[in-house]
Each structure stands twice: as C-alpha cells, then as structure tokens.
C-alpha positions in Angstrom: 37.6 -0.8 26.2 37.9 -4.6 27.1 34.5 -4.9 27.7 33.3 -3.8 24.1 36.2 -5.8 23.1 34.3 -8.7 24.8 31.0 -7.4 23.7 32.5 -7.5 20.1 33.8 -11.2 20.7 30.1 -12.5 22.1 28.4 -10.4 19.7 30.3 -11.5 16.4 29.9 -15.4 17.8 26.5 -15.8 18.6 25.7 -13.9 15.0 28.0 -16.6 13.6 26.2 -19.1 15.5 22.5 -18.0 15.1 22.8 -16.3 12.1 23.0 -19.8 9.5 20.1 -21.3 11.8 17.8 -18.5 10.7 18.4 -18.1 7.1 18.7 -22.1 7.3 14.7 -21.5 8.4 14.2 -19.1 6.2 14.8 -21.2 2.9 12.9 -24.0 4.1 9.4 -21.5 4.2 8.1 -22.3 1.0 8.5 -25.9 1.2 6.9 -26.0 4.8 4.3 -23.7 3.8 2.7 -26.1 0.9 0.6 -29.0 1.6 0.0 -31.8 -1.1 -2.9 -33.5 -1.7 -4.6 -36.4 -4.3 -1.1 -37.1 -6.2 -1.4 -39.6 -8.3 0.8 -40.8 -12.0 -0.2 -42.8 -15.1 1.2 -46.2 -15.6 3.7 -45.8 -18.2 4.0 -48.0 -21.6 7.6 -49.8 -21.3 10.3 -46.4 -20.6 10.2 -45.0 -23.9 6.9 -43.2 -23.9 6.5 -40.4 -20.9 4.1 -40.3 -18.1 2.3 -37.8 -16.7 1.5 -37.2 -12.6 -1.4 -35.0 -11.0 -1.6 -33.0 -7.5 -3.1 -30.9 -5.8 -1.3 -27.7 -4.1 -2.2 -25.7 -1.4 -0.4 -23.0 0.0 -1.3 -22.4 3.9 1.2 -19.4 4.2 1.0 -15.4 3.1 3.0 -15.0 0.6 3.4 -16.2 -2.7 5.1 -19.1 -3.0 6.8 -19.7 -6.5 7.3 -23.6 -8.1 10.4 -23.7 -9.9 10.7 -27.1 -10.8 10.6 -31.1 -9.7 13.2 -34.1 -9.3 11.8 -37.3 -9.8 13.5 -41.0 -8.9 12.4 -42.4 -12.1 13.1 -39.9 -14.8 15.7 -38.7 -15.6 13.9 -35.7 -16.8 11.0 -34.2 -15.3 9.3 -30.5 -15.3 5.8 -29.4 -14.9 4.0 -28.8 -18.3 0.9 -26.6 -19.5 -1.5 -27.6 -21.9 -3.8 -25.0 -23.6 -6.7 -25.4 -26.1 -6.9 -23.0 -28.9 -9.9 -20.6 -30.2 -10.2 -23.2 -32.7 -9.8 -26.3 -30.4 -6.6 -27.1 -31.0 -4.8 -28.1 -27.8 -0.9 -28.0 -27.3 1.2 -28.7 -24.5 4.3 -26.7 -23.2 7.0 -26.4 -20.6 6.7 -24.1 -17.8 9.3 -22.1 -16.2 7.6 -21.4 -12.7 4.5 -21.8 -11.1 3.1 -19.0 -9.0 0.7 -20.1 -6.0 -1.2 -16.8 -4.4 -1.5 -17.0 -0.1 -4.3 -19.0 0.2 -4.4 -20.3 -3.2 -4.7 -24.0 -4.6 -3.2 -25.3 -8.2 -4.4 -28.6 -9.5 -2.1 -30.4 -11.1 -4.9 -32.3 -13.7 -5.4 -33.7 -17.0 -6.1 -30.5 -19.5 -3.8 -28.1 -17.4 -1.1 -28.3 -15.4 0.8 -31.7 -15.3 4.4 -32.8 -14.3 5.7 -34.7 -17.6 7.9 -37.4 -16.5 10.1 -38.6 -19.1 13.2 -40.5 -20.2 11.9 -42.8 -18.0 14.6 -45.3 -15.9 12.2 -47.9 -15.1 8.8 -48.5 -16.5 5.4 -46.9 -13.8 3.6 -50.3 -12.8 -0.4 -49.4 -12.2 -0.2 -50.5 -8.2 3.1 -49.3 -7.5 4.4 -45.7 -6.3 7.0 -43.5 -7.3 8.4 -40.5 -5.0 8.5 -37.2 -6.3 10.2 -33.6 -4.9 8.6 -30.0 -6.0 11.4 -27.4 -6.0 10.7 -23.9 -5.1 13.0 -20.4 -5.7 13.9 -20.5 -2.3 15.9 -23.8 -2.8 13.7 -26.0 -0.5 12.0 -29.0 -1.7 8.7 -30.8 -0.6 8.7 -34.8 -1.8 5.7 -37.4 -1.6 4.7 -40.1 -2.7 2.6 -40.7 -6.0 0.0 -43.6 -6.5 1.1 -45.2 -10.0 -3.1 -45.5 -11.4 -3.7 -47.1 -14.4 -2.9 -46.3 -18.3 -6.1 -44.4 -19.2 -6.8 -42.9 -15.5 -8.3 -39.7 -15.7 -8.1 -38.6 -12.0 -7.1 -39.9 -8.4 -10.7 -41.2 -8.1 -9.9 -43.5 -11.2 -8.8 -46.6 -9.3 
C-alpha cells in the first residue's frame, strides 16, 4: 500500500510538473508554425487618417491555423480588413473576424484583399521608418515582426 501511496505522490507531481510545459507548447503551435514574409505599411498622413500594412503568410504546419486578430504599437486600434469588388464594380471594405490559413497554404495580405487597417493612430508612420506588429491566433499565441513604413502611394513591398 505505501508504494502506490508513493507511486501516487511521484505520479500526481511530475503530472503537475510536466503537465503546464506541454500545454505551455501546445498553445504556442500556431504561432511557431507561421512564417512571415514581405511586410511592409503605408506612410500615414499626420494620425488622424488610418494606414494600411501588407504580408505575406505561410503556414509550414498541418493543420489549419486560424488568425484571430493583431496588436499593433502604434494604433490603438488595429484588425485585419477585406475588401471586395461588386458585380457592378463597386468595391467596399470590411472587418474580418478570423482568418483561416489551410496546411500548406499562403494568404497575402495586399492592396485589393486582405489588409491590416491600422488606425487611431498614436504617432504618425514616417516612409523610412518601421513599426512592429503581433498576429494573434485562437490558440492565444502571437507571432510579431517588424513592418517597413513605404511611402504614401506604395502599392507593394517592391515599391521602394
């Protein structure tokens, strides 16, 4: 009996022990399993108009990995947009609630479609500078870079 009692104690520890680690790992997944690439912002006019910034998503893992959101230094809002054209050309842009990314997949973030609307903005987005922004998945983890501030009227990362 004192040695299940003991098998009990070591038992119940190490799951105390190990057990945080792993689920610790296991939120961090999405975040790990994304790589960024080309991000890039346009220069803002003063802090009173919004900015937009542009990225490229990759997911390297094999599951679906879900966007939820971003954070952003400089604004004190900030969420990733949609913009659709109409039938009859008219285009309109909208808030998104989450981003799904297949295994494998790629999003661009890019002028048209998907964009991260920063606004409200603290300070204003110098062309030359760089701002840091987080993505935020429904795991809870979060992946932050770095964004190139481009100029006004850039149209893409190759704009410089």
């Amino acid at each position: 009996m004192k040695h299940l009692m003991l098998c009990m104690k070591v038992f119940t520890t190490f799951i105390a022990i190990i057990l945080p680690s792993v689920l610790s790992a296991q939120e961090a997944v999405q975040s790990e399993l994304v790589q960024i690439s080309s991000p890039w912002a346009r220069a803002s006019v003063g802090t009173m108009r919004p900015t937009a910034a542009y990225l490229t998503v990759v997911n390297t893992g094999e599951q679906i990995i879900t966007i939820t959101g971003v954070v952003s230094e400089v604004a004190v809002r900030s969420s990733i947009h949609e913009t659709s054209v109409s039938a009859d050309g008219v285009g309109t842009m909208k808030p998104v609630e989450e981003v799904h990314l297949s295994p494998g997949g790629t999003l661009e973030f890019k002028p048209g479609s998907y964009h991260i609307m920063l606004m409200e903005l603290n300070e204003p987005l110098l062309e030359g500078a760089s701002t840091s922004l987080s993505l935020i998945f429904d795991d809870g983890s979060q992946k932050l870079f770095n964004v190139p501030i481009l100029s006004i009227g850039a149209r893409s990362a190759d704009a410089k």
